[in-house]
N, C-alpha and C positions, 0 to 999 in steps of 0.2 A: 929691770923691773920698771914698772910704767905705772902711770896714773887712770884709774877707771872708776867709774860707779858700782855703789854695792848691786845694784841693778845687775852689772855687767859680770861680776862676781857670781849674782844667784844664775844668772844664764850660764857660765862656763859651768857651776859646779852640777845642772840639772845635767846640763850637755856630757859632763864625765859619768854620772848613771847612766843616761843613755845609751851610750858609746858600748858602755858592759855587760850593759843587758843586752844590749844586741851581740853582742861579741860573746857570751855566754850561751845563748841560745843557738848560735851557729853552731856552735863547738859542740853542745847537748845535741844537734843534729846529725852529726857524724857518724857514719857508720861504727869506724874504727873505737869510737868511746865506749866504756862500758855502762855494764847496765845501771851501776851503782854510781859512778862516776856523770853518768845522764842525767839521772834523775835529779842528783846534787847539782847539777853545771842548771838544770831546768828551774831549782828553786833558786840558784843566784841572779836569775835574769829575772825570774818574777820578780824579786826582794830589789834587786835593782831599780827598777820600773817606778815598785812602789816611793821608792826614795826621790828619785826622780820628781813625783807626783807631788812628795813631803816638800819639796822645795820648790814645787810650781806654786803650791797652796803659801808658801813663806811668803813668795812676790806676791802673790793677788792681795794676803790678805795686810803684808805690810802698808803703814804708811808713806805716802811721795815723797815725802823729803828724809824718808830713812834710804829710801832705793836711791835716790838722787847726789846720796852723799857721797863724796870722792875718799878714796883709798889712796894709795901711796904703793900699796900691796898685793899686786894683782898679781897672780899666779901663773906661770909658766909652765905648769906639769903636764907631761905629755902621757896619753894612755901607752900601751904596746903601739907601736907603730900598725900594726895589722892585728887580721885575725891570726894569720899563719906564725906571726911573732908568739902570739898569746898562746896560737895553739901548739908551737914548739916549748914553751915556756911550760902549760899545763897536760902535756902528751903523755901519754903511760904515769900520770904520775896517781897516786891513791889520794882516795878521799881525801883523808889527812892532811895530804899535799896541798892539795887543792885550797885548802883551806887556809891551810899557812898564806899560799899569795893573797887571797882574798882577803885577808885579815892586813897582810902587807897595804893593801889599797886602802882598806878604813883607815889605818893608821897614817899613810901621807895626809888623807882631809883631815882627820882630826890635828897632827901638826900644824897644819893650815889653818885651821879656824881659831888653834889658839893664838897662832902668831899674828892675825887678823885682828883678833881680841884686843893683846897687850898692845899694841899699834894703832888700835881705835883712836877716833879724834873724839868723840864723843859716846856718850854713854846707850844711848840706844843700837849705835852698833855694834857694842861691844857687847851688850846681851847678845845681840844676834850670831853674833858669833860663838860667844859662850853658852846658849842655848843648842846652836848647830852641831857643837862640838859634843853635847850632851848626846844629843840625837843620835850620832854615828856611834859614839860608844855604845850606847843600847843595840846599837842594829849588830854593830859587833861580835856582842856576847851574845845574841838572840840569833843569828847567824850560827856562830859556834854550836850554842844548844840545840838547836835544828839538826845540824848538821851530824852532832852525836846522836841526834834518836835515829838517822838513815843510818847510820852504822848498826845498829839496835837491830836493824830490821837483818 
């Protein structure tokens, strides 16, 4: 573990949405994927994005010396190594599936942000991270419910 800025923190965790929305959207691109299994992989990439966006808007609109502040607890977590990891990871599996990994992924941030929290030095990070942690659970369960009305269909 290493020492970084919450700066450095909000860039890794935008860069891990990124990384999956793009990784998502490849795989929605596939011939081989199905049609139900598309359209779901196509709304993870957008929901991704968006989050992505949720955490670019944290940095802009935080204060400098909340981003400035040094952590102790800089994260290490690596996405799939590849597309072809993720896509042998998510390949023939069903919606349902599908979902379980994704829900896998909320859940490493949210361990994270709480572990960030309890480890704050100070109290405005530890909102930040207690707020962050808030954030991805919502996205979670709003993911999930998405995801039950495409089964709907």
């Amino acid at each position: 573990m290493r020492f970084c800025q919450v700066s450095e923190l909000l860039d890794w965790i935008d860069a891990f949405h990124q990384a999956l929305a793009e990784k998502y959207k490849i795989l929605a691109d596939e011939e081989a994927v199905k049609e139900r299994a598309a359209l779901l992989l196509n709304y993870l990439s957008d929901h991704q994005r968006l989050l992505a966006e949720s955490i670019s808007k944290y940095k802009t609109d935080s204060a400098d010396n909340l981003l400035t502040t040094w952590s102790d607890q800089c994260p290490e977590l690596d996405l799939p190594d590849s597309v072809t990891q993720l896509h042998n990871t998510l390949s023939g599996k069903s919606t349902e599936e599908i979902i379980q990994y994704v829900i896998e992924f909320h859940d490493i941030l949210i361990d994270m942000y709480k572990a960030l929290a309890e480890k704050a030095t100070n109290s405005s990070v530890k909102d930040l991270f207690e707020n962050l942690a808030q954030m991805e659970r919502q996205e979670a369960m709003r993911t999930v419910r998405d995801a039950q009305r495409l089964e709907d269909y």
